[in-house]
C-alpha positions in Angstrom: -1.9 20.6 5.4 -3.4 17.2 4.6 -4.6 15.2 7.2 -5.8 11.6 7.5 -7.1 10.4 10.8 -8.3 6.4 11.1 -10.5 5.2 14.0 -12.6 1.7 14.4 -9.6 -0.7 15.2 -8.8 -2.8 17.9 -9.3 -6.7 19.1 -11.8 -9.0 17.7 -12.1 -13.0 17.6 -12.0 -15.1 14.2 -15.1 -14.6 12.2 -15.7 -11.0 13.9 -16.5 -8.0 12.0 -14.8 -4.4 12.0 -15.7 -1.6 10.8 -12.5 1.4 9.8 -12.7 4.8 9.1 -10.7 7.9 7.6 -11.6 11.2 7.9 -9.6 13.6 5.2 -8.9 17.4 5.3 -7.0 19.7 3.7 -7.5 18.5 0.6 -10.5 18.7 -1.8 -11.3 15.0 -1.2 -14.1 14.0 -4.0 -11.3 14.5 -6.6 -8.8 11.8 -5.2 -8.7 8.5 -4.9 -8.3 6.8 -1.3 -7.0 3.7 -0.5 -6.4 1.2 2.4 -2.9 -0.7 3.2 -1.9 -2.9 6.3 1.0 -3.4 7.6 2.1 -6.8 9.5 4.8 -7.0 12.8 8.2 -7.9 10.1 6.3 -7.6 7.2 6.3 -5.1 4.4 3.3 -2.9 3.7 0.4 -4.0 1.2 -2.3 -3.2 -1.0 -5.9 -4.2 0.8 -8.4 -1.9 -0.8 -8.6 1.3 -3.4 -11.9 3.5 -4.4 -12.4 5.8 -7.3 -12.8 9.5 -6.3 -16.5 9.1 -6.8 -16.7 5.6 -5.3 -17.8 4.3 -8.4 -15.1 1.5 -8.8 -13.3 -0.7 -6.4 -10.6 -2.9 -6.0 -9.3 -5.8 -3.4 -6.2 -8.0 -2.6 -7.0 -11.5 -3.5 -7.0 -12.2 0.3 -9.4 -10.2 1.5 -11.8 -10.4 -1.7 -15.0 -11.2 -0.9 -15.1 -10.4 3.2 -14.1 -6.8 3.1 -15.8 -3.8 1.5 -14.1 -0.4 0.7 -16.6 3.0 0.5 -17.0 6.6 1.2 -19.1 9.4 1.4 -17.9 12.5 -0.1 -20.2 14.7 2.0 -17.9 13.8 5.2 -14.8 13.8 3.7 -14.7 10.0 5.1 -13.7 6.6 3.8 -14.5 3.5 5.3 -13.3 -0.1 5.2 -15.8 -3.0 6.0 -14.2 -6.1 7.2 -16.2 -9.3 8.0 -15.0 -12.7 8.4 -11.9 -11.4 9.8 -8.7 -13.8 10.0 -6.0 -14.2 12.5 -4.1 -13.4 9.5 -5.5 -9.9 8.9 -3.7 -9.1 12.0 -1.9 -5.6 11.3 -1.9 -1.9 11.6 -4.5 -0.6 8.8 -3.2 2.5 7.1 -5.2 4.8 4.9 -3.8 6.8 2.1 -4.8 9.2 -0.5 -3.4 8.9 -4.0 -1.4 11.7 -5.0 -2.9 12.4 -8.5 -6.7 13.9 -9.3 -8.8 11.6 -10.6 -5.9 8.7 -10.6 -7.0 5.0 -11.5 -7.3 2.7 -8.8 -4.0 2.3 -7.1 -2.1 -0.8 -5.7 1.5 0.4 -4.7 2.6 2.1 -1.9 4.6 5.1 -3.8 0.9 6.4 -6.0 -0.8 7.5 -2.7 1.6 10.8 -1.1 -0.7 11.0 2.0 -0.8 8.6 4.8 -2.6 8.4 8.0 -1.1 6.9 11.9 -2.8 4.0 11.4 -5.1 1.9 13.6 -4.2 -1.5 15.0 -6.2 -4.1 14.1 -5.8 -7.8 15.9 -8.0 -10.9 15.3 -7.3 -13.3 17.9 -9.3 -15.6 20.2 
């Protein structure tokens, strides 16, 4: 059974920093991708972040290029998203996935990743 627990959110002011983790089991996790989505009160789910299996290669949205950093560490089965300069818009419940293929590309939709975690509620507000 794979699991995905995320822990670090919760309320910062404009300009704060965060710092978002997932911890992965069940699955042999250096050989899959991971990924990070959010998901806004009435909006629809998106794309923030993806990593390589290794963590060799990245990739951001457009709107949080720049003041958010995606990594892992294989060794604890643990990815991590780095968000600084943090927006009132960035206000959402951070999800993180796992791509469902070995070794996949970096991913940007929703239906690549097959394993999700609860979520973590993040909220940038003064």
């Amino acid at each position: 059974q794979v699991q995905l627990v995320e822990a670090g959110g919760g309320l910062v002011q404009p300009g704060g920093s965060l710092r978002l983790s997932c911890v992965a089991s069940g699955r042999t996790f250096s050989l899959y991708g991971m990924a990070w989505f959010r998901q806004a009160d009435g909006k629809e789910r998106e794309f923030v972040a993806a990593i390589s299996w290794s963590g060799g290669a990245t990739n951001y949205a457009d709107s949080v290029k720049g003041r958010f950093t995606m990594s892992r560490d294989n060794a604890k089965n643990t990815a991590y998203l780095e968000m600084n300069s943090l927006k009132s818009e960035d206000t959402a419940v951070y999800y993180c996935a796992t791509h469902r293929k070995i070794r996949a590309v970096l991913g940007t939709s929703t239906s690549e990743y097959d394993y999700w975690g609860q979520g973590t509620q993040v909220t940038v507000s003064s």
